[in-house]
FILO-103554 format. One record per residue (C-alpha): residue in three letters; x, y, z. Coordinates in steps of 0.05 Angstrom, whole numbers, padded with zeros to 5 digits, m for minus. Example, Ala and Ser with C-alpha at 12.3 -4.5 7.8 and 13.67 -1.06 7.14 Angstrom:
// residues 2
<"ALA",<00246,m00090,00156>>,
<"SER",<00273,m00021,00143>>,
***
This chain:
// residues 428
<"UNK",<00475,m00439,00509>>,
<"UNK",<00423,m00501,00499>>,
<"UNK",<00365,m00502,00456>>,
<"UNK",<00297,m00553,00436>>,
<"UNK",<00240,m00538,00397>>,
<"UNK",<00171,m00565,00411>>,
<"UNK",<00120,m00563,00358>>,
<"UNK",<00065,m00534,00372>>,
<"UNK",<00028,m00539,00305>>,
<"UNK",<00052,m00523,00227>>,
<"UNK",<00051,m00452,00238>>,
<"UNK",<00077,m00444,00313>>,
<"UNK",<00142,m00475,00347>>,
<"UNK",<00172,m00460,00423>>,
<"UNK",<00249,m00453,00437>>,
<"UNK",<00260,m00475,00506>>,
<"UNK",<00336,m00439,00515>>,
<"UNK",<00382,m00442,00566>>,
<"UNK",<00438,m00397,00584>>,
<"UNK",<00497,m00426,00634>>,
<"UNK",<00509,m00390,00701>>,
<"UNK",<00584,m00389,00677>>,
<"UNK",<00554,m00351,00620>>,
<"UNK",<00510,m00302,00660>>,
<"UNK",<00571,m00283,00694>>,
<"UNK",<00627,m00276,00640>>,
<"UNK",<00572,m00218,00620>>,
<"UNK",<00555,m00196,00682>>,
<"UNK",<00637,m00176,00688>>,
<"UNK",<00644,m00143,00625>>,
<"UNK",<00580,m00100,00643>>,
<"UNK",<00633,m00086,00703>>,
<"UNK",<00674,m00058,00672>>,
<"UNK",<00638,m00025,00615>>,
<"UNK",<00610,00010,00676>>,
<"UNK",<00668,00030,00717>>,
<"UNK",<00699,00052,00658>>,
<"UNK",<00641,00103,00646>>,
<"UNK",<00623,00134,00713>>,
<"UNK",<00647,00176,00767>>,
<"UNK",<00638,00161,00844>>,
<"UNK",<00667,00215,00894>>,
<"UNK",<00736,00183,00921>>,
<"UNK",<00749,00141,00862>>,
<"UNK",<00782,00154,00794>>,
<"UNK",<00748,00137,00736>>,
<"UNK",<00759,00076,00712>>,
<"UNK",<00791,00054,00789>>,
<"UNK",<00728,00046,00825>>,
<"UNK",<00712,m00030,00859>>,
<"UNK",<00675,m00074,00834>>,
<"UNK",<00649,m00073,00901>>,
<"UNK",<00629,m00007,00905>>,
<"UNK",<00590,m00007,00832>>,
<"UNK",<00546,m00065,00854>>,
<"UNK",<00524,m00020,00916>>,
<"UNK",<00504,00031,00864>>,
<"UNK",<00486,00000,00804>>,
<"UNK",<00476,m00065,00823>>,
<"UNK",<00405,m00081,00802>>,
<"UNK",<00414,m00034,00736>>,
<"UNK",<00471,m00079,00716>>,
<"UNK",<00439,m00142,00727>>,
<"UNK",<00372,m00127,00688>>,
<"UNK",<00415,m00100,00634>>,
<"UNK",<00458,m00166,00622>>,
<"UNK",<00397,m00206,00637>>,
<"UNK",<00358,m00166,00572>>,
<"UNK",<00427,m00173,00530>>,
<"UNK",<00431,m00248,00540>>,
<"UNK",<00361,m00255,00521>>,
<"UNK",<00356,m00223,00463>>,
<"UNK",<00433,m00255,00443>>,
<"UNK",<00412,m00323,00463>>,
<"UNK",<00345,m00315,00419>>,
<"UNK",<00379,m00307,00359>>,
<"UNK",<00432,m00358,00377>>,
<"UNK",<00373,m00409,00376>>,
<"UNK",<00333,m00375,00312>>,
<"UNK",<00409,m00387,00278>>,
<"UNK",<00414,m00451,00310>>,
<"UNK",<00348,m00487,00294>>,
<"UNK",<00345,m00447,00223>>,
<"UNK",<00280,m00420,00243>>,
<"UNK",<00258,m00362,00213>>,
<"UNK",<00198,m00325,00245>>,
<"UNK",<00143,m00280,00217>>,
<"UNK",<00135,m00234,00284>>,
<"UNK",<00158,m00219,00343>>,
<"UNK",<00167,m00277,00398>>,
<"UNK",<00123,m00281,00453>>,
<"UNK",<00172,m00292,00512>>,
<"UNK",<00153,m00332,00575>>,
<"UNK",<00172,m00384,00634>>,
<"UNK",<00232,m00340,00657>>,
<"UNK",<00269,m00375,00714>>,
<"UNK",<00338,m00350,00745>>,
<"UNK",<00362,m00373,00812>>,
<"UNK",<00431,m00357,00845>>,
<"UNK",<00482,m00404,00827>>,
<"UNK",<00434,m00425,00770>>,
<"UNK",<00430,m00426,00690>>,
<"UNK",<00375,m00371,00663>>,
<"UNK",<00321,m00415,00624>>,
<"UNK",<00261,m00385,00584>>,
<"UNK",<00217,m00398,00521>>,
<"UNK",<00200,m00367,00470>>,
<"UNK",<00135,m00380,00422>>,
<"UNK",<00143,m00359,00355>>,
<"UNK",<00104,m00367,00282>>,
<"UNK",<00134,m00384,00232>>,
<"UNK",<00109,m00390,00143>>,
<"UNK",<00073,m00459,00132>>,
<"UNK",<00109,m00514,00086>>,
<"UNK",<00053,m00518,00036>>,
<"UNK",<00051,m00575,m00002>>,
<"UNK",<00016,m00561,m00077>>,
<"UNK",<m00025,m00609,m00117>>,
<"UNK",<m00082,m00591,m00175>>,
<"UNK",<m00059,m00534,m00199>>,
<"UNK",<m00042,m00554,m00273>>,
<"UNK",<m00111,m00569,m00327>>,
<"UNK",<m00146,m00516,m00274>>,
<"UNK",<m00215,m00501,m00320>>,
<"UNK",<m00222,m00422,m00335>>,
<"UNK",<m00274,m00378,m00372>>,
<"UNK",<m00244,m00322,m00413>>,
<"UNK",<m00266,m00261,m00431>>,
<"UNK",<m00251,m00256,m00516>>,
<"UNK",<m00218,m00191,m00523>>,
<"UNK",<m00252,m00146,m00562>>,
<"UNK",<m00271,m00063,m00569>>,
<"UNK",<m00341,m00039,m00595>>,
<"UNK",<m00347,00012,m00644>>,
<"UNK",<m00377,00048,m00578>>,
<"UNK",<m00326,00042,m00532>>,
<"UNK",<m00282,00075,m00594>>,
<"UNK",<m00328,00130,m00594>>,
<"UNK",<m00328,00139,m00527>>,
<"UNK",<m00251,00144,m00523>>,
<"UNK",<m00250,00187,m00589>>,
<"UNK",<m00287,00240,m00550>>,
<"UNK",<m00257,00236,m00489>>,
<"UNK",<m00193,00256,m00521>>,
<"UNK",<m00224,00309,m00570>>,
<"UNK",<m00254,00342,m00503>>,
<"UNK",<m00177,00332,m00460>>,
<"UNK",<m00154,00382,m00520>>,
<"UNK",<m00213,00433,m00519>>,
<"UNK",<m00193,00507,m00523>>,
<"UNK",<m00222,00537,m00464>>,
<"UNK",<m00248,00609,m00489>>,
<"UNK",<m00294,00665,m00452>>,
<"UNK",<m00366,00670,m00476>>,
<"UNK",<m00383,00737,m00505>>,
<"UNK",<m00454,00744,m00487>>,
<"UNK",<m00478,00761,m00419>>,
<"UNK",<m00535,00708,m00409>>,
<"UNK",<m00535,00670,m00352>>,
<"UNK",<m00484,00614,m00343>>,
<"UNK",<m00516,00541,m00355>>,
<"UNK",<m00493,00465,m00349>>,
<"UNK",<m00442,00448,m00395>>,
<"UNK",<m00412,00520,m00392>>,
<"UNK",<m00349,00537,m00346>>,
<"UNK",<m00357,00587,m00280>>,
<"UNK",<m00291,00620,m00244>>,
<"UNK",<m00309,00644,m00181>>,
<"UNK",<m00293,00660,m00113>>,
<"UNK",<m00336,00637,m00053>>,
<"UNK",<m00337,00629,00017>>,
<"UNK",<m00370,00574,00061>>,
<"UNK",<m00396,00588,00134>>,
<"UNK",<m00421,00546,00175>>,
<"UNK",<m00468,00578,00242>>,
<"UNK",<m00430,00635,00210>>,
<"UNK",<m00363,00614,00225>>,
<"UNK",<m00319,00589,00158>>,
<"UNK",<m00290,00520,00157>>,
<"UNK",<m00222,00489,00131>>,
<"UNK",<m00229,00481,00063>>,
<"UNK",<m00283,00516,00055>>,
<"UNK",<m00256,00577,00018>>,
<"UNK",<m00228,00590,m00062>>,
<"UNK",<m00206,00644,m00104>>,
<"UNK",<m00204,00654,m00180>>,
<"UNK",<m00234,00567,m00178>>,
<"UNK",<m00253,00538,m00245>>,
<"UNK",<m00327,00506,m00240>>,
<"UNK",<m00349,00465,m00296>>,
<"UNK",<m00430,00459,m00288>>,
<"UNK",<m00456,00393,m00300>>,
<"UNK",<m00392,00356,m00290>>,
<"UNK",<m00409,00327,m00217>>,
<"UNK",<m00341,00352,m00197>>,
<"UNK",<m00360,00393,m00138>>,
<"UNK",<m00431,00387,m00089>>,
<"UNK",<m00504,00379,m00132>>,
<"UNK",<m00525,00439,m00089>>,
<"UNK",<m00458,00480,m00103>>,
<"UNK",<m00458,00475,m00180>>,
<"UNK",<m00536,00483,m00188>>,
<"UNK",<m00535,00548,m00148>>,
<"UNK",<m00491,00569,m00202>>,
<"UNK",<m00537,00556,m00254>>,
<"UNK",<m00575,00628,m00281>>,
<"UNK",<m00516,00663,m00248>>,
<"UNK",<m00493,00729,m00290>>,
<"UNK",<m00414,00754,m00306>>,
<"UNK",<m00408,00800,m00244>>,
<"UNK",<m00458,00771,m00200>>,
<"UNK",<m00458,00755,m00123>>,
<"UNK",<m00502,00712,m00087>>,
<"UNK",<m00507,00665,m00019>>,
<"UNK",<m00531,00595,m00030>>,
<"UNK",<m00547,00531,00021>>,
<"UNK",<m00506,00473,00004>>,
<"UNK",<m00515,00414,00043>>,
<"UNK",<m00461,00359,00061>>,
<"UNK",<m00475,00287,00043>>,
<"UNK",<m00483,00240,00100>>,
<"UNK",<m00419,00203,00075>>,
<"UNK",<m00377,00256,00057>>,
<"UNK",<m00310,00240,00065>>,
<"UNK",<m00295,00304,00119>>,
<"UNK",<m00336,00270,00173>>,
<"UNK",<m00341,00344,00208>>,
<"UNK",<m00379,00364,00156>>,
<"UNK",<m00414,00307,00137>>,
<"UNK",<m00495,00313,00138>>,
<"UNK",<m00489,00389,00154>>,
<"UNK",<m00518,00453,00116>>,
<"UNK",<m00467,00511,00096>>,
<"UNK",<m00474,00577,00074>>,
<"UNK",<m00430,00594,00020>>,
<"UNK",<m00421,00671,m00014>>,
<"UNK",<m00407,00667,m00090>>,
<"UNK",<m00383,00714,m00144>>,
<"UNK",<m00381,00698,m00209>>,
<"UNK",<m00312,00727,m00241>>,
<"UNK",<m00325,00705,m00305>>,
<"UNK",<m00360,00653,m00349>>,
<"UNK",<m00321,00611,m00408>>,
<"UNK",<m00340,00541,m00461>>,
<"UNK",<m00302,00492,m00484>>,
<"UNK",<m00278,00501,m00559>>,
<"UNK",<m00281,00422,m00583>>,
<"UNK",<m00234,00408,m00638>>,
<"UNK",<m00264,00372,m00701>>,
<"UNK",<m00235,00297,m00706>>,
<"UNK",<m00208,00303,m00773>>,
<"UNK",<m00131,00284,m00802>>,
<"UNK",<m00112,00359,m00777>>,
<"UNK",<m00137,00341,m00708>>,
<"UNK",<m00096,00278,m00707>>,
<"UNK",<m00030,00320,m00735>>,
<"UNK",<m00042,00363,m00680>>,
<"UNK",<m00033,00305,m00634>>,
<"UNK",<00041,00296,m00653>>,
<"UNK",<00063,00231,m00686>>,
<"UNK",<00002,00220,m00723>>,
<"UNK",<m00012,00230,m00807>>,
<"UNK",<m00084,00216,m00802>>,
<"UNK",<m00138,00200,m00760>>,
<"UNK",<m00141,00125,m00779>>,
<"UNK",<m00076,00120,m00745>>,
<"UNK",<m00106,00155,m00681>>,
<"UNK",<m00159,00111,m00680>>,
<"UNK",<m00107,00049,m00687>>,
<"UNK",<m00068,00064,m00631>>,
<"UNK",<m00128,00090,m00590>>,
<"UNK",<m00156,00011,m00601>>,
<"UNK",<m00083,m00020,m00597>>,
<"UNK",<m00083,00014,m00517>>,
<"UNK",<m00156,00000,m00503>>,
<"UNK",<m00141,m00080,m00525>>,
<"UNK",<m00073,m00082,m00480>>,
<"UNK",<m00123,m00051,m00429>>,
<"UNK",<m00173,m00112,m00439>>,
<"UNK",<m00116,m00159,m00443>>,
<"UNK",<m00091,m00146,m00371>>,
<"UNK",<m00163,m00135,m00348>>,
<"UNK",<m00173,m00210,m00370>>,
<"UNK",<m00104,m00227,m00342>>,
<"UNK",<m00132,m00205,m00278>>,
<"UNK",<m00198,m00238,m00277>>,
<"UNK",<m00156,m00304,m00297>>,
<"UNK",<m00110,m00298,m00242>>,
<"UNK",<m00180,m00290,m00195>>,
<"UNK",<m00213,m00356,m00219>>,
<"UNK",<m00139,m00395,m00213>>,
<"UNK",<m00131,m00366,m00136>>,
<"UNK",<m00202,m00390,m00121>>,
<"UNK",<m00186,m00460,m00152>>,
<"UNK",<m00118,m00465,m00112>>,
<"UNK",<m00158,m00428,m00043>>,
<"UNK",<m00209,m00480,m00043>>,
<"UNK",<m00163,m00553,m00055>>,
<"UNK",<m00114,m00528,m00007>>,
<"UNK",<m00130,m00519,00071>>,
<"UNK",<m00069,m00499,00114>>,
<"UNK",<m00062,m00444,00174>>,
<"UNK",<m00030,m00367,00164>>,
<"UNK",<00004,m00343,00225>>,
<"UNK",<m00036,m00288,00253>>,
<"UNK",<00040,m00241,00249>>,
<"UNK",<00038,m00253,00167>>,
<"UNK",<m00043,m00234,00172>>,
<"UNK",<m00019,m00164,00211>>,
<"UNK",<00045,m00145,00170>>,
<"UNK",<00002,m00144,00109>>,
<"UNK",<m00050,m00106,00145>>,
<"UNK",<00000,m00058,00166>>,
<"UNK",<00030,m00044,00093>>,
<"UNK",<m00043,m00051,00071>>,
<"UNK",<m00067,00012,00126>>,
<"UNK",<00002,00056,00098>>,
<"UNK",<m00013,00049,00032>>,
<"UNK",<m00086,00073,00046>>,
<"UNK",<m00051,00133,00089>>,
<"UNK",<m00003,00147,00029>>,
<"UNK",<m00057,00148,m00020>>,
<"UNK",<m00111,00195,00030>>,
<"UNK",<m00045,00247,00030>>,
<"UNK",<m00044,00254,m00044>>,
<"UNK",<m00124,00278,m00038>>,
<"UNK",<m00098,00321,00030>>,
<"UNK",<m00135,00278,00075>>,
<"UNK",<m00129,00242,00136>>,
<"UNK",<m00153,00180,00161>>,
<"UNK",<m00195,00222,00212>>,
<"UNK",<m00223,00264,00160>>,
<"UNK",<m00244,00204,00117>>,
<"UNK",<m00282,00169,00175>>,
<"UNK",<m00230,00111,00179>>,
<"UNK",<m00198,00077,00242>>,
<"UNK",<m00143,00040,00232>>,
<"UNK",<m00171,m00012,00269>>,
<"UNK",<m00234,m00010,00235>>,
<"UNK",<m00189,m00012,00167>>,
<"UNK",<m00162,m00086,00199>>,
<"UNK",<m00219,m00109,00203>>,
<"UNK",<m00259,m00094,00142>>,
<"UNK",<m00189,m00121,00101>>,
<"UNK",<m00175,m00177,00140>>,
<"UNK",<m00192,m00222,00087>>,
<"UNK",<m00162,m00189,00035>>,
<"UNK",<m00095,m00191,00070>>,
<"UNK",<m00112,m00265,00081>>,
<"UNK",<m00122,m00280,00006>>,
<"UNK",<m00058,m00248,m00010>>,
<"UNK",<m00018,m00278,00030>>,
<"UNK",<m00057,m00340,00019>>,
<"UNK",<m00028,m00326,m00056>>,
<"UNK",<00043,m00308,m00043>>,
<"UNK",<00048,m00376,m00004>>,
<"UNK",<00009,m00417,m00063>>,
<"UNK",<00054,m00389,m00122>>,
<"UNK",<00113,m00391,m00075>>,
<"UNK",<00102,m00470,m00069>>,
<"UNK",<00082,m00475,m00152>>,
<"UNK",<00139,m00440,m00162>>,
<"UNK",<00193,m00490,m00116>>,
<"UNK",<00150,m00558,m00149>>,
<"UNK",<00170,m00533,m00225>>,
<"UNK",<00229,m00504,m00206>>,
<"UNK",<00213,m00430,m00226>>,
<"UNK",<00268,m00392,m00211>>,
<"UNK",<00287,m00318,m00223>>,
<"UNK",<00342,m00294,m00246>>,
<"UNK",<00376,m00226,m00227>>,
<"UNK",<00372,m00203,m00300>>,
<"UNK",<00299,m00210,m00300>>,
<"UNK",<00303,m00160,m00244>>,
<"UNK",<00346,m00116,m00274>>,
<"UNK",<00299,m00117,m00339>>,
<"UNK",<00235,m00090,m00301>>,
<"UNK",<00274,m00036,m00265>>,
<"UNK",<00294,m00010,m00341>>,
<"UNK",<00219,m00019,m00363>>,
<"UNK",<00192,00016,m00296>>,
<"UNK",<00252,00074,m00302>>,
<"UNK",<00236,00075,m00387>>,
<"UNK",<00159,00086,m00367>>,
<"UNK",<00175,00145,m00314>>,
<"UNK",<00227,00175,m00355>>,
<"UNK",<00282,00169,m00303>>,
<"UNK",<00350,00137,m00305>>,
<"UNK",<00355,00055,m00288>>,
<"UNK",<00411,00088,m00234>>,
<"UNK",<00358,00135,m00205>>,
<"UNK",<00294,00071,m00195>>,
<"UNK",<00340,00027,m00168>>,
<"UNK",<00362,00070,m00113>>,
<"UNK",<00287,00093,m00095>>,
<"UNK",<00271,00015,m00093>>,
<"UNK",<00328,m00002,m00049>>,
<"UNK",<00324,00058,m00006>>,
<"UNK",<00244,00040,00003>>,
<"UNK",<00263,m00032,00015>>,
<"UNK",<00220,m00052,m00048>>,
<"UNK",<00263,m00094,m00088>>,
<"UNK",<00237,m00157,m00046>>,
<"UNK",<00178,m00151,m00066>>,
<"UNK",<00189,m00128,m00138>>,
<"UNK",<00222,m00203,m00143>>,
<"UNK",<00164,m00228,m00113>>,
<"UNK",<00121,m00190,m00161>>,
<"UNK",<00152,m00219,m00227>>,
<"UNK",<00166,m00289,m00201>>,
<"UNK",<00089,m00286,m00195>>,
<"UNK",<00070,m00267,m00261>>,
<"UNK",<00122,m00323,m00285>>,
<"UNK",<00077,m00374,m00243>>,
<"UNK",<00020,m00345,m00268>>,
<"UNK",<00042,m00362,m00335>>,
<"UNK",<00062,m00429,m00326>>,
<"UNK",<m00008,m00441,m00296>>,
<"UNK",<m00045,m00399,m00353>>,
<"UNK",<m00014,m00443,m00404>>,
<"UNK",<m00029,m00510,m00367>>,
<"UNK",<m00101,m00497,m00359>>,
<"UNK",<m00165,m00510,m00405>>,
<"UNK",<m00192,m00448,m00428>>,
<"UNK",<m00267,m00436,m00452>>,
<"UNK",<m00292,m00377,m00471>>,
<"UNK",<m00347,m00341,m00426>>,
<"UNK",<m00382,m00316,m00495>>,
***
């Protein structure tokens, strides 16, 4: 076998490859007698029969198959040869095989641009100083007093209002025929909350313990169901029963309630120690934002079009993933997947646009990563979910993940190498 390259540009290269005659047939007689080995022909034992007589049956069978074998053999022969790794699938042309003659053809492929890295250290940033409000403390205080509310039935028999909660059972119809999803039983309905339809909650609104009644709902235009988007239903309601929140008082019982806690100072400390860690990555984030743009825009080279569609393609399963955990489907939420390429496009583009620019950082300052760094997040990741190190690891092998978990922490190490060779200035 013979191989050159030609160059197309950075990001594309062509291996012209040749494969000898002598070659062509050395296969083409073990495919022989692979063949006479495996089938029967009236007169003929198996494993007897001519080569003679298996060309006049299988013939052009055999010769397409050896011709597809030495192909795809020969291709990565040359990939091995060349050290050329690609980033998709060849595109395969200028086939030529005459009798007597070698089989030639080439084969475009892309491959990941060399980029060469400059201005990246001293890059000017605006932080964000950390900080939490005596509001936002309030606003968390509450939220947690109302997670452990006692839920409790209301004695009196006025009508339910906003703010109180409604179990019910309804029925939606629409032209008098119900729809898929459209039905609950024994369904907690907190009024107020925004948690189902404006129409749906509001006809529950003056409703009495015991009470049935059929209200019009209508659909938003963009609701994620796109059969029942912009359309008017019909829905029967009874109201089982009507119950209130119970709100605990914040005081140091509350916060022994809570577990782990003496008082409610120490609630409040922890509550502000998460909400800073929370600001803290927040800022990390926007950091990491401002040094991709400063990297994006002093360094111009081409990503292959294969890299652009392998991230759209984990980018569209993810999506699918996460509309299965709501029980929905792409059709149901109005998405194509090829309308999903296009509106991320560029987002793939930046992020692989990022891999490649904290992949090159990384190779100039000789950031490396060590297996024990590794081995360190999977304890953190298994210590968070409450599972064995044994147990993570498998899932992320199994799922193919742990590439990109190294790519994930060799990332952050970049970013802080590049965090602690900029020039900060506060935004405030």
């Amino acid at each position: 076998m013979k191989v050159t390259v030609e160059e197309i540009s950075p990001i594309k290269k062509k291996l012209n490859i040749e494969v000898s005659h002598q070659e062509y047939l050395e296969e083409l007689d073990q495919a022989y007698k692979k063949l006479g080995g495996r089938v029967s022909i009236k007169g003929f034992r198996k494993g007897k029969v001519p080569r003679s007589i298996l060309e006049r049956h299988y013939k052009q069978q055999a010769e397409s198959d050896v011709l597809n074998h030495l192909i795809e053999h020969s291709y990565v022969w040359a990939l091995r040869e060349e050290k050329i790794d690609p980033v998709a699938p060849p595109k395969l042309s200028d086939f030529k095989r005459e009798e007597e003659q070698a089989l030639s053809y080439s084969a475009e492929v892309e491959v990941r641009p060399v980029v060469q890295v400059s201005k990246y250290k001293g890059i000017s940033l605006k932080k964000t100083p950390v900080e939490v409000t005596e509001e936002e403390m309030g606003r968390e205080l509450e939220a947690l007093r109302q997670s452990h509310a006692q839920i409790a039935p209301v004695a009196a028999e006025a009508p339910i209002a906003n703010g109180q909660i409604a179990l019910i059972d309804y029925l939606g119809k629409i032209d008098d025929a119900p729809f898929e999803g459209g039905a609950g039983t024994g369904v907690m309905v907190e009024l107020g909350t925004g948690r189902f339809l404006k129409d749906f909650e509001e006809g529950l609104v003056g409703m009495k313990r015991g009470e049935k009644k059929t209200i019009p709902v209508r659909f938003p235009e963009d609701y994620p169901a796109k059969d029942l988007a912009g359309k008017t239903a019909q829905f029967d309601l009874t109201l089982n029963d009507v119950k209130e929140r119970i709100l605990p008082e914040l005081s140091d019982d509350f916060a022994r309630d809570l577990g782990n806690f003496e008082s409610l100072n120490q609630v409040k400390e922890k509550i502000k120690e998460n909400m800073v860690k929370q600001k803290e990555q927040a800022d990390r984030s926007e950091l990491y934002n401002q040094i991709l743009d400063h990297l994006i825009q002093e360094h111009s080279f081409e990503v292959p079009e294969g890299m652009i569609e392998n991230e759209l393609s984990a980018m569209l399963e993810n999506a699918r993933r996460h509309l299965a955990q709501q029980r929905l489907t792409f059709e149901q939420a109005g998405i194509t997947p090829e309308g999903f390429r296009t509106q991320n496009r560029e987002n793939a583009l930046r992020k692989i646009k990022a891999l490649l620019l904290f992949e090159a950082i990384a190779r100039e300052e000789k950031i490396d990563l060590k297996p024990e760094e590794v081995g360190a997040r999977i304890d953190s990741i298994a210590q968070s979910l409450g599972q064995t190190r044994q147990a993570v690891e498998q899932y992320y092998r199994e799922q193919h993940m742990l590439p990109m978990l190294a790519t994930q922490i060799l990332e952050e190490k970049v970013l802080d190498f590049l965090l602690a060779e900029a020039k900060m200035k506060n935004s405030k």
